[in-house]
Backbone bond lengths (Angstrom), bond angles and torsions (degrees), N, CA, C in turn:
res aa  C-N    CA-C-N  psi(-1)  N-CA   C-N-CA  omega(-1)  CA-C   N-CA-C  phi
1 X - - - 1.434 - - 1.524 108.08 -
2 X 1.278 104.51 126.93 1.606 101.61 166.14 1.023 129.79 -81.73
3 X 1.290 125.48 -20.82 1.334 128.27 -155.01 1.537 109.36 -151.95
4 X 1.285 108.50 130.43 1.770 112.13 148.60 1.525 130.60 7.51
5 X 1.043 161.70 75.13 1.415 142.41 -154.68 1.912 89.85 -83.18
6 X 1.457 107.64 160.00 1.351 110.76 165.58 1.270 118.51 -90.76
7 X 1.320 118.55 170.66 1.676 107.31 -167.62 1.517 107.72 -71.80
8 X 1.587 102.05 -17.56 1.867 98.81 173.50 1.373 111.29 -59.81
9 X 1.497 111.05 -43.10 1.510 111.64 -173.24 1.650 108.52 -62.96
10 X 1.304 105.21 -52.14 1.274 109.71 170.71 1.679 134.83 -24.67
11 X 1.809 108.02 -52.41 1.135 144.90 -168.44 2.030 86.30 -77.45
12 X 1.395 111.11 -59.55 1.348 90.25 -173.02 1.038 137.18 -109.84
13 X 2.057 116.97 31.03 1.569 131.34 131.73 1.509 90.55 -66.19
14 X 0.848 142.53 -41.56 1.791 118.37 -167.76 1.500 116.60 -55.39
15 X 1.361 111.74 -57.51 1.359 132.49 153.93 1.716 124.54 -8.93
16 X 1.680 82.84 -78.64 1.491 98.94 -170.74 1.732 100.93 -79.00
17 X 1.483 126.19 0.83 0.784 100.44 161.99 2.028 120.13 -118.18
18 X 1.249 107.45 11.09 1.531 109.02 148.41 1.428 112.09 -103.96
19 X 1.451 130.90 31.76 1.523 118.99 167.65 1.315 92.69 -172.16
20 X 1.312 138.56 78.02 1.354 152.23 138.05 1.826 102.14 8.26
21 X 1.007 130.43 138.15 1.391 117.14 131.70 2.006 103.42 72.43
22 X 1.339 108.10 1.06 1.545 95.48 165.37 1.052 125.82 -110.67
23 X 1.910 123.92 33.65 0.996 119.21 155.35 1.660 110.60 -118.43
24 X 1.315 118.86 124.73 1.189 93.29 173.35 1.985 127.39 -123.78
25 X 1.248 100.14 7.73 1.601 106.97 154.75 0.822 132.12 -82.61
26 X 1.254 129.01 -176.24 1.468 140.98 178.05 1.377 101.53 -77.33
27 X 1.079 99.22 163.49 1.655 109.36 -178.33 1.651 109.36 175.81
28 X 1.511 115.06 138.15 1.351 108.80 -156.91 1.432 106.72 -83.54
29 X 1.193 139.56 -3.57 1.450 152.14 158.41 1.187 102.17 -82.53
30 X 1.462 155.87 -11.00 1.603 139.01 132.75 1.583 122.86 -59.03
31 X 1.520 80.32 -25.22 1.627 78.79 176.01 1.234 134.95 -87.35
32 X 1.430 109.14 -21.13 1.305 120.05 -175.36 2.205 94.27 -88.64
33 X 1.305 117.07 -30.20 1.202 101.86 178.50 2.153 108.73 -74.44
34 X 1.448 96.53 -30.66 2.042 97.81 164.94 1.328 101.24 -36.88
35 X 1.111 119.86 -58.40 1.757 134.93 -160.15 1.067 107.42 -39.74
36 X 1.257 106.55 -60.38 1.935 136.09 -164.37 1.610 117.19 -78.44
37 X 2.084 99.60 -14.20 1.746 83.98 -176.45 1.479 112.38 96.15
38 X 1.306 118.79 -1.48 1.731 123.55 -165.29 1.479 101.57 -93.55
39 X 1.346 113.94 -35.62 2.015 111.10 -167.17 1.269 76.42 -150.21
40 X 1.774 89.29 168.51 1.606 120.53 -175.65 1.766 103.06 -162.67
41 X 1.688 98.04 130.21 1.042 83.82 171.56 1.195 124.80 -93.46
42 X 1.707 133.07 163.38 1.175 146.79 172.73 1.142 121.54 -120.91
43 X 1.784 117.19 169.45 1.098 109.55 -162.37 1.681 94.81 -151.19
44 X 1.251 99.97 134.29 1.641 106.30 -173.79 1.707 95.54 -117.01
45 X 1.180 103.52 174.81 1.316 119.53 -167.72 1.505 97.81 -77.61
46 X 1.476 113.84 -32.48 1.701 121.82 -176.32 1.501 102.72 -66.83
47 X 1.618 95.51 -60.85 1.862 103.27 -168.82 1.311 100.53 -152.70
48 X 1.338 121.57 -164.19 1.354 150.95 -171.36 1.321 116.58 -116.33
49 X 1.123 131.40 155.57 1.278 124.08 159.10 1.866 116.76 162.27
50 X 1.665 116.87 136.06 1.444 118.35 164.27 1.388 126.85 -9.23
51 X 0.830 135.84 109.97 1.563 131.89 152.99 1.579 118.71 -124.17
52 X 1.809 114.04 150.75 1.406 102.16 -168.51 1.701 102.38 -78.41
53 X 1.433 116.75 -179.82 1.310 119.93 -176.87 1.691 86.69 -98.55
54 X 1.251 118.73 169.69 1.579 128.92 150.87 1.809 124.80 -32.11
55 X 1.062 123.31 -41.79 1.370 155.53 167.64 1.643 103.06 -55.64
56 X 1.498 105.04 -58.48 1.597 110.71 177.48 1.333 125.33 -65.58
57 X 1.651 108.51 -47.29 1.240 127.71 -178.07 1.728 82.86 -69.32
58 X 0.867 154.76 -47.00 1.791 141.69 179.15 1.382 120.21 -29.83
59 X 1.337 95.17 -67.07 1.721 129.78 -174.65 1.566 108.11 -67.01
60 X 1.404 109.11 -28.29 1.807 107.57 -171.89 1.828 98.69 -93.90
61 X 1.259 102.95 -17.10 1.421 99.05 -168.72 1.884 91.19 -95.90
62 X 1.338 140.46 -23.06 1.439 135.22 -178.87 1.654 93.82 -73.10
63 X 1.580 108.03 -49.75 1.865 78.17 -178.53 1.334 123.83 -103.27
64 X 1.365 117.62 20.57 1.360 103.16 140.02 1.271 140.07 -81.93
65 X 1.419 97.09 -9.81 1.595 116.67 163.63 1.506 110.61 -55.36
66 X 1.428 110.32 -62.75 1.113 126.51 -176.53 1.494 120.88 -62.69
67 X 1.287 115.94 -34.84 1.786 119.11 155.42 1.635 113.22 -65.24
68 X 0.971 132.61 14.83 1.062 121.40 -172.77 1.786 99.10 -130.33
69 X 1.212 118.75 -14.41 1.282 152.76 176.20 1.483 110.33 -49.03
């Protein structure tokens, strides 16, 4: 990661990582986490949709650690 995420970004690795797949537009806090390597979108034969990368699922699982802290 290069950079800082904002607490928006923050707010929606949390998201995408307690609800897979329920965002499915654009949105400039997906984009700035695309940037970083955090989510990727995919595409199933059904639909489309956000998912975190390995990297994301890291970072969403340290601060929920840390909210729970």
């Amino acid at each position: 990661m290069k950079r800082l995420l904002s607490h928006h970004e923050l707010a929606m690795l949390l998201v995408l990582f307690s609800s897979p797949g329920q965002i499915a537009l654009p949105d400039p806090d997906i984009t700035g986490l695309q940037q970083e390597s955090l989510v990727e979108f995919v595409t199933t034969p059904e639909s489309g949709g956000w998912r975190l990368t390995a990297d994301g699922v890291e970072i969403a699982r340290r601060i929920e650690h840390l909210m729970r802290s």
